[in-house]
DSSP file (Angstrom, degrees, kcal/mol; ACC not computed):
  #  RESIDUE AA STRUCTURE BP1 BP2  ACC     N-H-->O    O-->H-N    N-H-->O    O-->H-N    TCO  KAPPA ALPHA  PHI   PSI    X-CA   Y-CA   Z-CA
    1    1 A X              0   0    0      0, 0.0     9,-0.2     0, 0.0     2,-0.1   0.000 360.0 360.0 360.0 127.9  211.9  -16.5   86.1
    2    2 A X        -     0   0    0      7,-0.2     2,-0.7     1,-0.1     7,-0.2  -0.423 360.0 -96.8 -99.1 175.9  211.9  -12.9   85.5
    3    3 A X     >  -     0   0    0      1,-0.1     4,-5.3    -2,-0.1     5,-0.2  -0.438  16.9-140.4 -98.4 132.2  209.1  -11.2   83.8
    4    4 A X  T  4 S+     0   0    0     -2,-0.7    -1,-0.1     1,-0.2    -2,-0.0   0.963 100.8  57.3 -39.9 -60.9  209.4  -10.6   80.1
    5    5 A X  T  4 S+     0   0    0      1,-0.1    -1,-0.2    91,-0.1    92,-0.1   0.951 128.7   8.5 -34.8 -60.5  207.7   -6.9   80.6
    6    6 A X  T  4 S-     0   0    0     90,-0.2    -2,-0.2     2,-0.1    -1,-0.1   0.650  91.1-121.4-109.7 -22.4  210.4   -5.5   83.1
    7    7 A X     <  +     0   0    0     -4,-5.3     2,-0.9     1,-0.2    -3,-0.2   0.392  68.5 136.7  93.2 -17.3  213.1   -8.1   83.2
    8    8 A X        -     0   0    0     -5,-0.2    -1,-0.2    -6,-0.1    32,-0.1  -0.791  33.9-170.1-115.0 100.9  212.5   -8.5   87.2
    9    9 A X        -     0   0    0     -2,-0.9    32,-1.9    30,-0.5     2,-0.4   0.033  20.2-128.1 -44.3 172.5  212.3  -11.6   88.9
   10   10 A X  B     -a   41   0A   0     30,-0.2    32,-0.1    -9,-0.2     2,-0.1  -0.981  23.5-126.6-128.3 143.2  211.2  -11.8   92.6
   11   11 A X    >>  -     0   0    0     30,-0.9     3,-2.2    -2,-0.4     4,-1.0  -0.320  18.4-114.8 -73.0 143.8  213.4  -13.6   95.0
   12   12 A X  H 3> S+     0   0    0      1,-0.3     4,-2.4     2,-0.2     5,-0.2   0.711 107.3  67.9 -42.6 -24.5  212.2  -16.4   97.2
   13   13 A X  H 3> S+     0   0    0      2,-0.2     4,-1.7     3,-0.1    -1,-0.3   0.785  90.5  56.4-100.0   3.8  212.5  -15.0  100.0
   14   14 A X  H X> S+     0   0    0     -3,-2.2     4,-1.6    27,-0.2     3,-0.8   0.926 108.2  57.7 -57.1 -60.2  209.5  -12.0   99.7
   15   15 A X  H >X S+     0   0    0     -4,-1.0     4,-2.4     1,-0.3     3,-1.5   0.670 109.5  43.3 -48.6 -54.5  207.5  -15.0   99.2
   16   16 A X  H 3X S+     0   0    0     -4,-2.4     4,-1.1     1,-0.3    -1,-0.3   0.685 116.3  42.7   8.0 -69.3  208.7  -16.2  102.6
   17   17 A X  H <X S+     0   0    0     -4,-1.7     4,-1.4    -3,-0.8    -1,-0.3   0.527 107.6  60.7 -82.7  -2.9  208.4  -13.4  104.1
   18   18 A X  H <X S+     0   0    0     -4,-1.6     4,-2.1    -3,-1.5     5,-0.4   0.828 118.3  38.6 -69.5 -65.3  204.8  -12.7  102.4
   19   19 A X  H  X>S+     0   0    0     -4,-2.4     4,-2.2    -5,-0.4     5,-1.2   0.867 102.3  57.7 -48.7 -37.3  204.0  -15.8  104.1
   20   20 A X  I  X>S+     0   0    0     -4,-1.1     5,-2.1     3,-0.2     4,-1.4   0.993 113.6  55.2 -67.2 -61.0  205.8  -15.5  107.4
   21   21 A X  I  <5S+     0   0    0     -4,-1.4     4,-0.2     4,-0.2    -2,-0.2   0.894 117.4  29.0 -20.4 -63.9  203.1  -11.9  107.3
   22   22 A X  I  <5S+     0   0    0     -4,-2.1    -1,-0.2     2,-0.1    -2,-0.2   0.804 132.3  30.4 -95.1 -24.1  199.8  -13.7  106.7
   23   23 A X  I  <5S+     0   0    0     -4,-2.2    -3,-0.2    -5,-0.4    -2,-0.1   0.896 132.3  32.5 -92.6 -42.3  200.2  -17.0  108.4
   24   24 A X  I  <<S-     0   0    0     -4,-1.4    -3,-0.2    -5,-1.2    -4,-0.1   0.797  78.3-148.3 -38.7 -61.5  202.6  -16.0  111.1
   25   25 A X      < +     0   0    0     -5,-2.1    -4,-0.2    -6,-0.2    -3,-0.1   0.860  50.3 148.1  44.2  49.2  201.5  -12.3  111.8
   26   26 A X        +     0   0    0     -6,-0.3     2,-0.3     1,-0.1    -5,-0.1   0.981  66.1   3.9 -56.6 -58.7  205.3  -12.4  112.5
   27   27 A X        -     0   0    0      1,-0.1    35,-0.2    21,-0.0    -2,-0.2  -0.735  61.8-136.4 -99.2 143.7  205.7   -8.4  111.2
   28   28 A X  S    S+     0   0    0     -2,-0.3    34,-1.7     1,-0.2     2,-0.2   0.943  90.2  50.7 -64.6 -48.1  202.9   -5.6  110.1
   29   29 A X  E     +B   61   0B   0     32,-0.2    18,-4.0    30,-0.0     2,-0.4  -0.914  51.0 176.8-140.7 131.3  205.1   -4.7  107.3
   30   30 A X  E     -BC  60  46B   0     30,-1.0    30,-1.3    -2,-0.2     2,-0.3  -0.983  17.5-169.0-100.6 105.3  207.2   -6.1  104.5
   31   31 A X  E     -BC  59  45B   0     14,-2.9    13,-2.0    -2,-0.4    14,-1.1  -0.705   6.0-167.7-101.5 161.9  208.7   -3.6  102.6
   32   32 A X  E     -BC  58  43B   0     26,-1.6    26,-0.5    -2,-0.3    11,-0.2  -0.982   7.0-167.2-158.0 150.7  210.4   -4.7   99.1
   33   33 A X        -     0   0    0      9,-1.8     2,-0.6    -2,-0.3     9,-0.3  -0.367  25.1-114.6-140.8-176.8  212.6   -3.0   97.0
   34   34 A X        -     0   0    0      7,-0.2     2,-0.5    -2,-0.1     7,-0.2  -0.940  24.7-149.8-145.0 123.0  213.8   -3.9   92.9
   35   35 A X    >>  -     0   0    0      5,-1.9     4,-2.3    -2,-0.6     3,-1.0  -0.885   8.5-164.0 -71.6  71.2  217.6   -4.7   92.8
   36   36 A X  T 34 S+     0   0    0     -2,-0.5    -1,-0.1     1,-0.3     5,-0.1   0.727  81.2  47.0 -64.9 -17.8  218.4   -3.5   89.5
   37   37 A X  T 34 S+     0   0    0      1,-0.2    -1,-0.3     3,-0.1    -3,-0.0   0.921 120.7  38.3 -33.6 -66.8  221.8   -5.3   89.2
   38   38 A X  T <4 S-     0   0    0     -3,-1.0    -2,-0.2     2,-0.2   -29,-0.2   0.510 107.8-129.0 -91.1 -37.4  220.5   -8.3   90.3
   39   39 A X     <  +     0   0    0     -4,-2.3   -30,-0.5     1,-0.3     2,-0.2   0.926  63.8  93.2  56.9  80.9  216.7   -8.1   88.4
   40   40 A X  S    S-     0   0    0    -32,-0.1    -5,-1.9   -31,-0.1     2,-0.6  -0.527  78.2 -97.2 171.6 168.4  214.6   -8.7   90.9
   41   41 A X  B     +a   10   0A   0    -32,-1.9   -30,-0.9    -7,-0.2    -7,-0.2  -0.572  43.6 171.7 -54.2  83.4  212.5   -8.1   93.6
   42   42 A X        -     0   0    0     -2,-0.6    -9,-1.8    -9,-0.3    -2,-0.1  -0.763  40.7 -96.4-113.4 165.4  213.9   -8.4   97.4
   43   43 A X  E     -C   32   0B   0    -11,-0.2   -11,-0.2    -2,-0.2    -1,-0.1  -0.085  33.2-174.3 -48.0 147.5  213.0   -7.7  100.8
   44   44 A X  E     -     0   0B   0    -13,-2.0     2,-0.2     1,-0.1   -12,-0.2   0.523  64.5 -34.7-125.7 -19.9  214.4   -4.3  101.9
   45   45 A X  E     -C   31   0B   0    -14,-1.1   -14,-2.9   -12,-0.0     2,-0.4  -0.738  56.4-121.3 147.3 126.8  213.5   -4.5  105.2
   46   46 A X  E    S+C   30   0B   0     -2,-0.2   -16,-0.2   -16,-0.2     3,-0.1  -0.855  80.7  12.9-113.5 134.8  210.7   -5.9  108.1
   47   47 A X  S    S+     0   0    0    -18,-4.0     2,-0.3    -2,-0.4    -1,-0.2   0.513  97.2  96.0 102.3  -5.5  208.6   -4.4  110.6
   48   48 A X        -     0   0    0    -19,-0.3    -1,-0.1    -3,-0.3   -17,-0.1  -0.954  52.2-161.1-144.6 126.8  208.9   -0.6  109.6
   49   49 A X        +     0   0    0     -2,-0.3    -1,-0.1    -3,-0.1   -19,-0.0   0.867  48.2 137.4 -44.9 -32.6  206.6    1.1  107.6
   50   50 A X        -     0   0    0      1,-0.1     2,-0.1   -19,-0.0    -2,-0.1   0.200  35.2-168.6 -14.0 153.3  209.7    3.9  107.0
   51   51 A X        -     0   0    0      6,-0.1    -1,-0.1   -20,-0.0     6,-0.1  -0.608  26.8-118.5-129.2 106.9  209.4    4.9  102.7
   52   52 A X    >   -     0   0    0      1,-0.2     3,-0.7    -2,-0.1    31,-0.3   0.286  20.8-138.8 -92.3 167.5  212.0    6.7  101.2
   53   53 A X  T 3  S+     0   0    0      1,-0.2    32,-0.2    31,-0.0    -1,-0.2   0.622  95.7  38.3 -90.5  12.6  210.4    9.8  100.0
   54   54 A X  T 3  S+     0   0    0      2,-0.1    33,-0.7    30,-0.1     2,-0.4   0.197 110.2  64.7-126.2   7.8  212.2   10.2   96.6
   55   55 A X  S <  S-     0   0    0     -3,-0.7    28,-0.2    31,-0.2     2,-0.1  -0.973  81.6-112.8-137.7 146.3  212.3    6.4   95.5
   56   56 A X        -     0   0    0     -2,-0.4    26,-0.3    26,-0.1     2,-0.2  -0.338  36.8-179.5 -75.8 163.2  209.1    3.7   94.7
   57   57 A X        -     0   0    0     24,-3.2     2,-0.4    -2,-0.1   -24,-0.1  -0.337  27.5-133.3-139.4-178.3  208.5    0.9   97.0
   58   58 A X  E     -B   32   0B   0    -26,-0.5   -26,-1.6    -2,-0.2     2,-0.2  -0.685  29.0-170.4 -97.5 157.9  206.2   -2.0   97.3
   59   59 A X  E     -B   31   0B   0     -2,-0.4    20,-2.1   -28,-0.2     2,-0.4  -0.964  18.1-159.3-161.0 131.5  204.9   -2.3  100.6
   60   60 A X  E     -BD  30  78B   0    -30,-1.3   -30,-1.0    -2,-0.2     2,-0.8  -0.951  16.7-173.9-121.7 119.5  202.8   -5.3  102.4
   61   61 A X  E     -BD  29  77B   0     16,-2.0    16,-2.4    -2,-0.4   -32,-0.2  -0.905  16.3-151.1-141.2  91.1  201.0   -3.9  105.3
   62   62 A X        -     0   0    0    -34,-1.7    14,-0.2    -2,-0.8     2,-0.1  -0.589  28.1-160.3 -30.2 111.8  198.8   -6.7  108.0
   63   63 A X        -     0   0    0     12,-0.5    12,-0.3    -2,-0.2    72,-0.1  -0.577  15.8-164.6 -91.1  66.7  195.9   -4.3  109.4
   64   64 A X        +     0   0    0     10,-0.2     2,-0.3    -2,-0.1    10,-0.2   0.359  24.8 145.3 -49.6 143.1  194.2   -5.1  112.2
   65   65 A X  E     -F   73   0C   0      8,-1.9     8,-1.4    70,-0.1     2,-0.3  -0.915  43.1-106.6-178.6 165.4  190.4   -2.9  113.0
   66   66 A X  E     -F   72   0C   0     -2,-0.3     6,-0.2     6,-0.2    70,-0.1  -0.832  31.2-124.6-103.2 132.0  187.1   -3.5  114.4
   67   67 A X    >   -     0   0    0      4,-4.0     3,-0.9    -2,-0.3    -1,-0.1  -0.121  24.6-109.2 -66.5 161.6  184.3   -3.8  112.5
   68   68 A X  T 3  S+     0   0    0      1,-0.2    -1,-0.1     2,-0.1    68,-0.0   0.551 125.1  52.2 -97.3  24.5  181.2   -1.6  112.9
   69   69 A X  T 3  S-     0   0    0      2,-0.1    -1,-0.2     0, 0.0    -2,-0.0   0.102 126.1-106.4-114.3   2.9  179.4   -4.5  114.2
   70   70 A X    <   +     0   0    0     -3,-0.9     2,-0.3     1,-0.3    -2,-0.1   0.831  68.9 145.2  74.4  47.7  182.5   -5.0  116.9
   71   71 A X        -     0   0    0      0, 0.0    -4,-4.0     0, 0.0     2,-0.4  -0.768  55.5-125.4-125.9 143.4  184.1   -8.3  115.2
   72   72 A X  E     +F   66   0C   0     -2,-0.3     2,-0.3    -6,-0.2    -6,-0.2  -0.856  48.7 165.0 -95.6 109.1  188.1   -8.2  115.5
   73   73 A X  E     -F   65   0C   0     -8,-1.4    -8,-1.9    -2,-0.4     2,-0.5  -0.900  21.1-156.8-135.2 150.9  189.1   -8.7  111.4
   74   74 A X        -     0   0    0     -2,-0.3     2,-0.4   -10,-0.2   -10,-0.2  -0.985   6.9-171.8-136.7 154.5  192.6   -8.1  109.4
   75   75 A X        -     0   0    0     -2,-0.5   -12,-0.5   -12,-0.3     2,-0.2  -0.944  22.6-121.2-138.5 120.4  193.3   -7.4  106.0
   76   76 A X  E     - e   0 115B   0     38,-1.0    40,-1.7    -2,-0.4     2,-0.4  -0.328  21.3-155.6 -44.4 113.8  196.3   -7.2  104.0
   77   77 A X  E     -De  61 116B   0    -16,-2.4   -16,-2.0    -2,-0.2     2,-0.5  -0.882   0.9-160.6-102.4 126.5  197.3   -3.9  102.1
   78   78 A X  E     -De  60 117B   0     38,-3.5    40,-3.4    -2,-0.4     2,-0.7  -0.986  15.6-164.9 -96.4 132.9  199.5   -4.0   99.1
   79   79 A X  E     - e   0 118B   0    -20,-2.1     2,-0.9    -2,-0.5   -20,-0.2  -0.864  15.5-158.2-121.2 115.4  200.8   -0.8   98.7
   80   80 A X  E     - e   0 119B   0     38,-2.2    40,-2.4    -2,-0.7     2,-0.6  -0.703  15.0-159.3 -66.3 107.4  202.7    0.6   95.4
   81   81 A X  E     + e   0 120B   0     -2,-0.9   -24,-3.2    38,-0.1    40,-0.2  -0.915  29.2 155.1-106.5 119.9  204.7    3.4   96.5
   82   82 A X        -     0   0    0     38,-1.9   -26,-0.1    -2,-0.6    -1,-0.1  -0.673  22.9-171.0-162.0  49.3  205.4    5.5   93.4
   83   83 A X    >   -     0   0    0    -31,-0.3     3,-4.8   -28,-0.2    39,-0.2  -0.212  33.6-113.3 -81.8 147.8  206.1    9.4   95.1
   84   84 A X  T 3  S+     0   0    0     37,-1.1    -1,-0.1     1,-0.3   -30,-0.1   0.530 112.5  68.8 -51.4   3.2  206.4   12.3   92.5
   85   85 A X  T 3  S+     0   0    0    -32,-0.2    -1,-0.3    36,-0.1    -2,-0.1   0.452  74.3 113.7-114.0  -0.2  209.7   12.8   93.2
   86   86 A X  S <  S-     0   0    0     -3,-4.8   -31,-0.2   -33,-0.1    -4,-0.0  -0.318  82.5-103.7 -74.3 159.4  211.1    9.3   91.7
   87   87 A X     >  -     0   0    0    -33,-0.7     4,-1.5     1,-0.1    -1,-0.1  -0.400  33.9-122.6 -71.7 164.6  213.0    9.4   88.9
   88   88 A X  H  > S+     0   0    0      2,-0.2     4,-1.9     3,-0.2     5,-0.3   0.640 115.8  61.1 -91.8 -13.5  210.3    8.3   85.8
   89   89 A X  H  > S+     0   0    0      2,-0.2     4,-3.0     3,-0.2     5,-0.3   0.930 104.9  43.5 -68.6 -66.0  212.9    5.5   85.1
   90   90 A X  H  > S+     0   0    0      1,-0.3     4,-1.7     2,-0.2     5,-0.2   0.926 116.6  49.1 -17.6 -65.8  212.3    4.1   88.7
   91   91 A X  H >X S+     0   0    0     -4,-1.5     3,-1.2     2,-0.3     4,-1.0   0.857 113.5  43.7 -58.5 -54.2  208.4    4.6   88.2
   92   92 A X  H >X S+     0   0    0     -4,-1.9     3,-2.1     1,-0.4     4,-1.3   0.951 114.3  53.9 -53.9 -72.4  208.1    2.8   84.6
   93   93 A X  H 3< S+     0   0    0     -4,-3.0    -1,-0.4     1,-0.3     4,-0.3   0.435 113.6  36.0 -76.3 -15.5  210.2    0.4   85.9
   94   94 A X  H << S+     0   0    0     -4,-1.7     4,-0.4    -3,-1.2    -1,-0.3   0.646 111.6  59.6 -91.6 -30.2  208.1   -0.5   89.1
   95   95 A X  H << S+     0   0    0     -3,-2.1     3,-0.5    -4,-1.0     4,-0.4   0.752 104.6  51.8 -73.6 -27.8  204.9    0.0   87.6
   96   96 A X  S  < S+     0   0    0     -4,-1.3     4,-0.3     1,-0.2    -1,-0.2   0.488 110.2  43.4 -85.9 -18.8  205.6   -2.7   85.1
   97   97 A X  S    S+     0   0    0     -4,-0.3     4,-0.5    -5,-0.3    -1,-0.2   0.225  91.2  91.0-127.5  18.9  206.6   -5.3   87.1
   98   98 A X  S  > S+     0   0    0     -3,-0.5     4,-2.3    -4,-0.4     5,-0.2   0.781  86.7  52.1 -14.1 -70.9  203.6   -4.7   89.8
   99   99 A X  H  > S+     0   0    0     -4,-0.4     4,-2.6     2,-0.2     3,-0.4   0.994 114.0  43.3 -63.2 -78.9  201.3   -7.0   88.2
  100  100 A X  H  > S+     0   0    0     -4,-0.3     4,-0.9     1,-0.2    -1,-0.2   0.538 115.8  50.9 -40.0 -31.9  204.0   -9.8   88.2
  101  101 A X  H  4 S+     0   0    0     -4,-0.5     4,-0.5     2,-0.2     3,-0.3   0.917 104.9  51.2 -51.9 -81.6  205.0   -8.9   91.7
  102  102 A X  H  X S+     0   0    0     -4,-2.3     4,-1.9    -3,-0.4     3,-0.5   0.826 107.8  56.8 -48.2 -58.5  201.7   -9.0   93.1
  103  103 A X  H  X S+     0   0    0     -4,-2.6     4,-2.2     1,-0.2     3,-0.3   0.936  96.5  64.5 -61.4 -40.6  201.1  -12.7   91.5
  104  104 A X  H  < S+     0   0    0     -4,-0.9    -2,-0.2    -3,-0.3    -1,-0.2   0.477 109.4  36.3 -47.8 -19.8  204.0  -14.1   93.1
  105  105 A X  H >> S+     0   0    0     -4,-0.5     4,-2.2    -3,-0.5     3,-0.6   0.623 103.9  65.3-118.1   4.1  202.7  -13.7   96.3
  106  106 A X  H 3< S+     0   0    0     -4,-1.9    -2,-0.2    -3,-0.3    -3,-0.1   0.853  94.5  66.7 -75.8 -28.9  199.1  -14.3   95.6
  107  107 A X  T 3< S+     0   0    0     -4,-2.2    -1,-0.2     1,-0.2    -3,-0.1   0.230 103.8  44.1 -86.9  36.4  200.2  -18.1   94.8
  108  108 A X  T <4 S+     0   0    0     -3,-0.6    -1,-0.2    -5,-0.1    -2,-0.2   0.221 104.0  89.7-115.2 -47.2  201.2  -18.5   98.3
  109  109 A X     <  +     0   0    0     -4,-2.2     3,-0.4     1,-0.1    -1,-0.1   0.113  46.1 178.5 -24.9  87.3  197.5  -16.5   99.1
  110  110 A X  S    S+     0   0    0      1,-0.2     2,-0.4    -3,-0.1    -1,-0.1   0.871  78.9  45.9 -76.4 -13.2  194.5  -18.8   99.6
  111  111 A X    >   +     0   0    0      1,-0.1     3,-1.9     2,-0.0    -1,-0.2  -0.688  60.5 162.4 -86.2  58.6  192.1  -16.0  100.4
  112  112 A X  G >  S+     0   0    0     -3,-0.4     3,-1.0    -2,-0.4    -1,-0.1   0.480  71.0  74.0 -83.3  15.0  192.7  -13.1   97.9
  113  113 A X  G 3  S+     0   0    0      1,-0.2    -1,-0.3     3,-0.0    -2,-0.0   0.758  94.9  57.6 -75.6 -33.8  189.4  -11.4   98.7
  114  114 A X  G <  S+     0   0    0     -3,-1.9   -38,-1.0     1,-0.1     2,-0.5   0.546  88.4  92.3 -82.1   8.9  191.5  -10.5  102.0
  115  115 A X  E <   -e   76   0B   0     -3,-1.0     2,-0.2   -40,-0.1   -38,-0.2  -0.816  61.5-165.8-105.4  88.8  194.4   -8.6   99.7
  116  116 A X  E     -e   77   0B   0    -40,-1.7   -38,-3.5    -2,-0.5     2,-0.5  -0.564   9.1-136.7 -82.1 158.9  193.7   -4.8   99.3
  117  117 A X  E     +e   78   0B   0    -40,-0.2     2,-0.4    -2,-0.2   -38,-0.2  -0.838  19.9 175.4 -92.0 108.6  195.3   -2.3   96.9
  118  118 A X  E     -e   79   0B   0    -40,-3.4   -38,-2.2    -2,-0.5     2,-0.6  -0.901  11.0-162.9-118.8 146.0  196.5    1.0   97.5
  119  119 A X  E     +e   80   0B   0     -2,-0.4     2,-0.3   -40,-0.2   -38,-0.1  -0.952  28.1 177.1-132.5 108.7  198.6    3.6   94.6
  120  120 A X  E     +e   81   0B   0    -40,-2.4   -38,-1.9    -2,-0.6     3,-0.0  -0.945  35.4 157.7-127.9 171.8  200.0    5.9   96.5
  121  121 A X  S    S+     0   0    0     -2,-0.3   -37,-1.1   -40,-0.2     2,-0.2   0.326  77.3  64.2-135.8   7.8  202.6    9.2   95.8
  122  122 A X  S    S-     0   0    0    -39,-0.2   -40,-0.1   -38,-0.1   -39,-0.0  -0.579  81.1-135.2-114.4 162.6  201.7   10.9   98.6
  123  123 A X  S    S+     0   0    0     -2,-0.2    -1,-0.0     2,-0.1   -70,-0.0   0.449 108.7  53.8 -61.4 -35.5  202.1   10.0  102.3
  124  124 A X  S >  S+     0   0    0      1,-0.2     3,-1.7     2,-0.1     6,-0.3   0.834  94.3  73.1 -74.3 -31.5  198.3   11.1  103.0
  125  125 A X  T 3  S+     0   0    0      1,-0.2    -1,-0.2     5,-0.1    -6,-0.1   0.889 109.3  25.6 -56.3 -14.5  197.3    8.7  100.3
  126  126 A X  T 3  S+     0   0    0      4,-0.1    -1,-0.2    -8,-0.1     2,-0.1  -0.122  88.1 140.9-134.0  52.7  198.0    5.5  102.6
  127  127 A X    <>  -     0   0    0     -3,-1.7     4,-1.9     1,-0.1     5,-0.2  -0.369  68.0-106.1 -97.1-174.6  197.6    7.2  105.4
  128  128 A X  H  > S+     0   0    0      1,-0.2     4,-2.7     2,-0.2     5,-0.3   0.853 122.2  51.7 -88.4 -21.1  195.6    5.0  108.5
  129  129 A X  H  > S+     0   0    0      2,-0.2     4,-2.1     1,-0.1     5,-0.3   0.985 114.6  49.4 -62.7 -31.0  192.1    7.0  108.2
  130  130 A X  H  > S+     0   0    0     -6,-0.3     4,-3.9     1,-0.3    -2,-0.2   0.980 116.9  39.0 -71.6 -27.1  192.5    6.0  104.1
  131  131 A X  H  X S+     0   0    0     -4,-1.9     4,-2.6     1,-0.3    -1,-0.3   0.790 110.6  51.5 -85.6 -21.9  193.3    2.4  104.8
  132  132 A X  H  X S+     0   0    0     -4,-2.7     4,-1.7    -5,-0.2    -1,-0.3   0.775 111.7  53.9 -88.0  -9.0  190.9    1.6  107.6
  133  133 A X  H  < S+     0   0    0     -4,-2.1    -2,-0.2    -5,-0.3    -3,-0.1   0.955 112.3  49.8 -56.5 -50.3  188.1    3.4  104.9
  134  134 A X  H  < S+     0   0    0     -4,-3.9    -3,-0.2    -5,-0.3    -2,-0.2   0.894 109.0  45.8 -30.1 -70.5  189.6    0.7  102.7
  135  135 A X  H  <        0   0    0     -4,-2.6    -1,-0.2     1,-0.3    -2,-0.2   0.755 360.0 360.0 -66.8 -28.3  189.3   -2.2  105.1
  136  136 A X     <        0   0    0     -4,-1.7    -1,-0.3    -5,-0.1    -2,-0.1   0.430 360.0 360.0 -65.2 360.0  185.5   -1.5  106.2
């Protein structure tokens, strides 16, 4: 069903592969893309962080670290990837259908305490010192 706001479904198979991520720990990384043709959300592509550096993203990113009490823990990053150099259409249009995004894979999620958020436009913003600050 696509979302009223943006117009953009998400296809079955992120949810799939959002799952295959957190129950599996088949891939670290999902990356997902908005098909405007098609209006909706699809997998772009598993297992590589790569982003391009002029176009927004979603990005689902399994993080493994050690705790500072020396317990082996992972946490899930969603990452909006939103670089200054996207066209503003791009950006509207990704920012608006986030929220919608984001729910569609939480109703596979039974934990969502274990799901962090990153906005980034930068490459240092999600970089691994910010995101293991995150997970701790």
């Amino acid at each position: 069903m696509a979302n009223a706001a943006s117009g953009m479904a998400v296809d079955d198979d992120c949810k799939r592969k959002f799952l295959e991520l957190k129950a599996k720990r088949t891939y670290r990384f999902v990356v997902f893309r908005i098909d405007e043709k098609q209006k909706q959300v699809v997998v772009e592509r598993l297992g590589e962080p790569n982003l391009p550096a002029d176009e927004c993203r979603y990005c689902v990113y399994d993080f493994d670290f050690v705790t500072e009490e020396g317990c082996q823990k992972s946490k899930i990053f969603f990452i909006a990837w939103s670089p200054d150099t996207a066209k503003i259409r791009s950006k509207m249009l990704y920012a608006s259908s986030k929220d919608k995004f984001k729910r569609e894979l939480d109703g596979i999620q039974v934990q969502l305490q274990a799901t962090l958020q990153l906005q980034a436009t930068d490459p240092s913003e999600m970089g691994l010192d910010v995101i293991r600050g995150r997970a701790n």
